[in-house]
Backbone as numpy.savetxt, mean C-alpha at the origin, in Angstrom:
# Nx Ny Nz CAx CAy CAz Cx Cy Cz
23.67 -1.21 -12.28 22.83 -0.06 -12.28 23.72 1.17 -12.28
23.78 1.90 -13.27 24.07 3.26 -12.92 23.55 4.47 -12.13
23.84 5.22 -11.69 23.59 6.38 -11.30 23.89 7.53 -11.72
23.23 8.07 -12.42 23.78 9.57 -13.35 23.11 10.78 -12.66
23.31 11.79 -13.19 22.84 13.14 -12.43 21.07 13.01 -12.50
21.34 13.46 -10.56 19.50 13.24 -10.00 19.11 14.66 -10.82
17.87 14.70 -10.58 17.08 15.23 -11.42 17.02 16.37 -11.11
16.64 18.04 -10.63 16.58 18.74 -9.93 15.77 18.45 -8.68
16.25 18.72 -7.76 14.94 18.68 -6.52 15.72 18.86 -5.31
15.33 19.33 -4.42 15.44 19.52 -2.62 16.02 18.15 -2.03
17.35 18.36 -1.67 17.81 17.02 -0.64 17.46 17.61 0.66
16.29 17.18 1.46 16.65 17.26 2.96 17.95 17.23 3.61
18.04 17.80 4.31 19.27 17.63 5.34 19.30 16.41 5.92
18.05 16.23 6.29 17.99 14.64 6.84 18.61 13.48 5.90
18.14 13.49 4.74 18.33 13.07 3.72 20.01 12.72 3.27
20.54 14.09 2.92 21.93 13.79 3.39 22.66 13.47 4.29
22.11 13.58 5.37 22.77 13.22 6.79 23.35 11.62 6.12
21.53 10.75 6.20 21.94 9.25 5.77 22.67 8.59 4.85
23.04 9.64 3.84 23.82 9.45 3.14 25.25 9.11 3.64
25.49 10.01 4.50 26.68 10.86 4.70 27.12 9.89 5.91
25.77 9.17 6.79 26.38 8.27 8.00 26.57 7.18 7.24
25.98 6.58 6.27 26.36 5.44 5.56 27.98 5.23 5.15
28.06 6.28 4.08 29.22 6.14 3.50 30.66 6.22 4.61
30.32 7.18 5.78 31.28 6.79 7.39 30.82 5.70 7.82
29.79 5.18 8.16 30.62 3.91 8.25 31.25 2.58 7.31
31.12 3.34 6.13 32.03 2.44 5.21 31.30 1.73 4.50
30.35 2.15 4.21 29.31 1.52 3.20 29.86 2.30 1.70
29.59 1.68 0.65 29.46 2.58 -0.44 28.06 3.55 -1.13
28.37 4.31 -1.40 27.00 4.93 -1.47 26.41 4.29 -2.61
27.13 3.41 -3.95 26.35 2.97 -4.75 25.07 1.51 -3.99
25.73 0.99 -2.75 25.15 0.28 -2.29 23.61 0.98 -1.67
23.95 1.94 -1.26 23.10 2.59 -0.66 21.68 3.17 -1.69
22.27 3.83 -2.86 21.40 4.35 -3.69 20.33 2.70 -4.22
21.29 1.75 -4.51 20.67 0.54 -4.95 19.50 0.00 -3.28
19.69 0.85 -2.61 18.72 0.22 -1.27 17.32 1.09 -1.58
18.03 2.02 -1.61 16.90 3.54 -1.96 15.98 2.78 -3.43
16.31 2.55 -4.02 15.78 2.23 -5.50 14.82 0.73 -5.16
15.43 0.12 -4.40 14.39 -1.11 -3.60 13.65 -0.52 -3.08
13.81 0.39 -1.88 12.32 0.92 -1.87 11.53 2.01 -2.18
11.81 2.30 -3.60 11.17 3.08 -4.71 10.03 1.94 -5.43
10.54 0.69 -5.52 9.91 -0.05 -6.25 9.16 -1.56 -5.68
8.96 -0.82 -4.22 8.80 -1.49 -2.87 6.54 -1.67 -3.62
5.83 -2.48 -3.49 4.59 -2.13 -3.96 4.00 -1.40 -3.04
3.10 -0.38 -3.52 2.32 0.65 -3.01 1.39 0.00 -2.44
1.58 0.06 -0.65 0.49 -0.35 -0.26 -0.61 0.77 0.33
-0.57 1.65 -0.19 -1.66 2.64 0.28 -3.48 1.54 0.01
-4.14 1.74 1.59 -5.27 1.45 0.93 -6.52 2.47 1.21
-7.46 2.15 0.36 -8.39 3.15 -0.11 -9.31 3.56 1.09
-10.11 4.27 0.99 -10.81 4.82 2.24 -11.69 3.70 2.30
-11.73 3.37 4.16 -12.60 2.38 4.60 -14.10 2.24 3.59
-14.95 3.02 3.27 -16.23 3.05 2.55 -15.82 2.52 1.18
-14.82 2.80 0.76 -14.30 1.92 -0.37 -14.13 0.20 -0.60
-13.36 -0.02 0.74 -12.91 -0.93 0.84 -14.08 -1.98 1.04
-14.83 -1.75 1.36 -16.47 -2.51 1.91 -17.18 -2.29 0.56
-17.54 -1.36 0.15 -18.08 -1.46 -1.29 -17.57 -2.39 -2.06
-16.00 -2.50 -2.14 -15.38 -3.24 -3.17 -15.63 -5.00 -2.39
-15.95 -4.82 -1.54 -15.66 -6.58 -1.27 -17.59 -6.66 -1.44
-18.33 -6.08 -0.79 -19.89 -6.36 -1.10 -20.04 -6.29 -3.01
-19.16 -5.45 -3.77 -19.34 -5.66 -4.90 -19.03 -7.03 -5.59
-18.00 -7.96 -4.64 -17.73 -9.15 -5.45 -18.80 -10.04 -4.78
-19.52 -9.37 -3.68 -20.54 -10.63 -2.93 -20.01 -11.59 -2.03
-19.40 -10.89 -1.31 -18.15 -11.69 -0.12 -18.59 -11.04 1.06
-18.74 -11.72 2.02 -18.73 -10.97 3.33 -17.08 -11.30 4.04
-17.55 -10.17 4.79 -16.16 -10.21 6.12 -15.40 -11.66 6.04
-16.41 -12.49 6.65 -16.21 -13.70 7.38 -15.31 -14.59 6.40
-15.68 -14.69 5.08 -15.12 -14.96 4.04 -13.93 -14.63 3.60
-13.66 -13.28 3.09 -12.42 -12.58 3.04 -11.27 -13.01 4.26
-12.27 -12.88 5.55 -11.23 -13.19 6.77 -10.21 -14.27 7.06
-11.06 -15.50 6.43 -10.58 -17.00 6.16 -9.67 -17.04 5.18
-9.39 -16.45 4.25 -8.54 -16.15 3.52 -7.62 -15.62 4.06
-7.36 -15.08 4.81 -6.51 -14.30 5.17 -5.77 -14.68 6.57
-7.00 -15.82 7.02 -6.02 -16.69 8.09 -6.59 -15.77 9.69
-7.67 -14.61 9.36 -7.46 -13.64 10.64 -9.15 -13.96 10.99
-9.72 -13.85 12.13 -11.06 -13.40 12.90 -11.67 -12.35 12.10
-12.94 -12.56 12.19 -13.63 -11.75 10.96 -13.67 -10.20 11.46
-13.38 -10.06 12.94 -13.15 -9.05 14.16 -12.11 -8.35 13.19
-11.08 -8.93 13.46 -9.97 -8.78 12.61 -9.74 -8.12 11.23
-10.60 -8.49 10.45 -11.05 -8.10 9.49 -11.61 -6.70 9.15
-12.56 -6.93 9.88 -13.65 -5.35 10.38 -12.87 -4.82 10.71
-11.75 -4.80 11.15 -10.98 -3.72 12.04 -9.79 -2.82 10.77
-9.50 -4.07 9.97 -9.21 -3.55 8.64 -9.82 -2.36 8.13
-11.08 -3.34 7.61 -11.99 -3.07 6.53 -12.57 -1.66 7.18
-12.66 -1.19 8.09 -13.22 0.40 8.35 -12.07 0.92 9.03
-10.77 0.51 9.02 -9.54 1.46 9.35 -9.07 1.28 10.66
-10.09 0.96 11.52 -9.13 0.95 12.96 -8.15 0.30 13.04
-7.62 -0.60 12.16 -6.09 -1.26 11.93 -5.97 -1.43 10.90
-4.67 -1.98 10.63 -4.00 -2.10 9.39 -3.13 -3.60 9.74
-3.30 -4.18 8.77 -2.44 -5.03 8.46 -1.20 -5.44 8.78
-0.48 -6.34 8.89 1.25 -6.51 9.30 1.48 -6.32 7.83
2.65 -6.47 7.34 3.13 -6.20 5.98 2.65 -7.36 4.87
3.06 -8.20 5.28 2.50 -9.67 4.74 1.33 -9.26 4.37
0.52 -9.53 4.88 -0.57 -9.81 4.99 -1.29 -8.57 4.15
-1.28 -7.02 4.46 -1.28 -5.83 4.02 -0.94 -5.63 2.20
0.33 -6.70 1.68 0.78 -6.26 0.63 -0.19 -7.50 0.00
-0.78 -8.43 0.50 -1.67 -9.26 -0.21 -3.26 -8.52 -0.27
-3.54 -7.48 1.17 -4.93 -7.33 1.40 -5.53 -5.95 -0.12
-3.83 -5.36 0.35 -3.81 -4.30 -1.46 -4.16 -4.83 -2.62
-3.68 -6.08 -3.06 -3.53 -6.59 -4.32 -5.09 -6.95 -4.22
-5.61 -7.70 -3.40 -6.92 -8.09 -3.37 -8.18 -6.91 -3.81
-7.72 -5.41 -3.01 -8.58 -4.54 -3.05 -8.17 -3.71 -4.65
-7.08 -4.17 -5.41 -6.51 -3.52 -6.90 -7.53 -4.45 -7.31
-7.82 -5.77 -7.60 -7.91 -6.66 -8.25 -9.47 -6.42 -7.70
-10.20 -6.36 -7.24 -11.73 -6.03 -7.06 -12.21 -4.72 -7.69
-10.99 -3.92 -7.27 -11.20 -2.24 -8.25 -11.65 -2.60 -9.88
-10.22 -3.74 -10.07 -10.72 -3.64 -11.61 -11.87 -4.45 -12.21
-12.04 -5.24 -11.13 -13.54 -5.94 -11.52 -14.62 -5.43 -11.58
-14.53 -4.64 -10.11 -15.93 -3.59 -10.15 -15.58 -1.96 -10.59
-15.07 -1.66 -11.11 -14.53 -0.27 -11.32 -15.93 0.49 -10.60
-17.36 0.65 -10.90 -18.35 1.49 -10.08 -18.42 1.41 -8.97
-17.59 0.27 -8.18 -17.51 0.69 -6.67 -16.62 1.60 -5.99
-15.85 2.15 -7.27 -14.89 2.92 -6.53 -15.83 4.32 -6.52
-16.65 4.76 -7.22 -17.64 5.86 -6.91 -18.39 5.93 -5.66
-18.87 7.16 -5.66 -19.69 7.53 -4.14 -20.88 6.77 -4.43
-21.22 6.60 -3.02 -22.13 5.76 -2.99 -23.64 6.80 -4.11
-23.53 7.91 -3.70 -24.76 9.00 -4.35 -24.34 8.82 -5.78
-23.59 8.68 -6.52 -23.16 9.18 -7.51 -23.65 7.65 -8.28
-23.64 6.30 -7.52 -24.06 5.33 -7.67 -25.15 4.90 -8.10
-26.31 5.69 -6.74 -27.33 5.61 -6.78 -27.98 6.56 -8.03
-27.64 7.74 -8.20 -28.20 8.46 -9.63 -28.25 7.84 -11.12
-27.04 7.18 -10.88 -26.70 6.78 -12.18 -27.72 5.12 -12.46
């Protein structure tokens, strides 16, 4: 992998700091940039707003309890997901994303408001 001139933009200080403790203690910074670039291309686990996330699983016709078993967790567990009061361990989180991508593209109208639903 090369590294050629970054692009314009703002290095935090912070930013360089880690640079700067890496390469003291004797790391190379190409090692370092190649860490940075792993998690550039780390998968996006952002997930969608709780009312989303329930639309999209009632859109495939799944309840909680269902999804939950899949996933190995208490349907408690689940719910606690599925309207936000928790989140996922990573595992589990980078599978619960792919699940909620992969229902998006099945149901694409569940990603609309529920009103915007009902008009149409």
């Amino acid at each position: 992998m090369t590294h050629g001139a970054l692009p314009n933009f703002t290095v935090s200080r912070g930013d360089l700091c880690i640079v700067l403790d890496h390469a003291r203690r004797g790391g190379a910074v190409s090692e370092l940039l190649d860490a940075v670039d792993a998690l550039l291309t780390r998968p996006d686990d952002a997930l969608p707003p709780p009312d989303v996330r329930a639309r999209l699983r009632k859109a495939d016709g799944l309840t909680q309890e269902e999804v939950a078993a899949v996933f190995g967790v208490t349907r408690v567990a689940f719910h606690r997901w599925e309207t936000g009061l928790a989140k996922p361990h990573r595992r589990r989180l980078e599978a619960y994303v792919r699940l909620l991508n992969g229902w998006a593209k099945k149901h694409p109208e569940a990603l609309l408001p529920e009103s915007v639903q009902q008009a149409g």
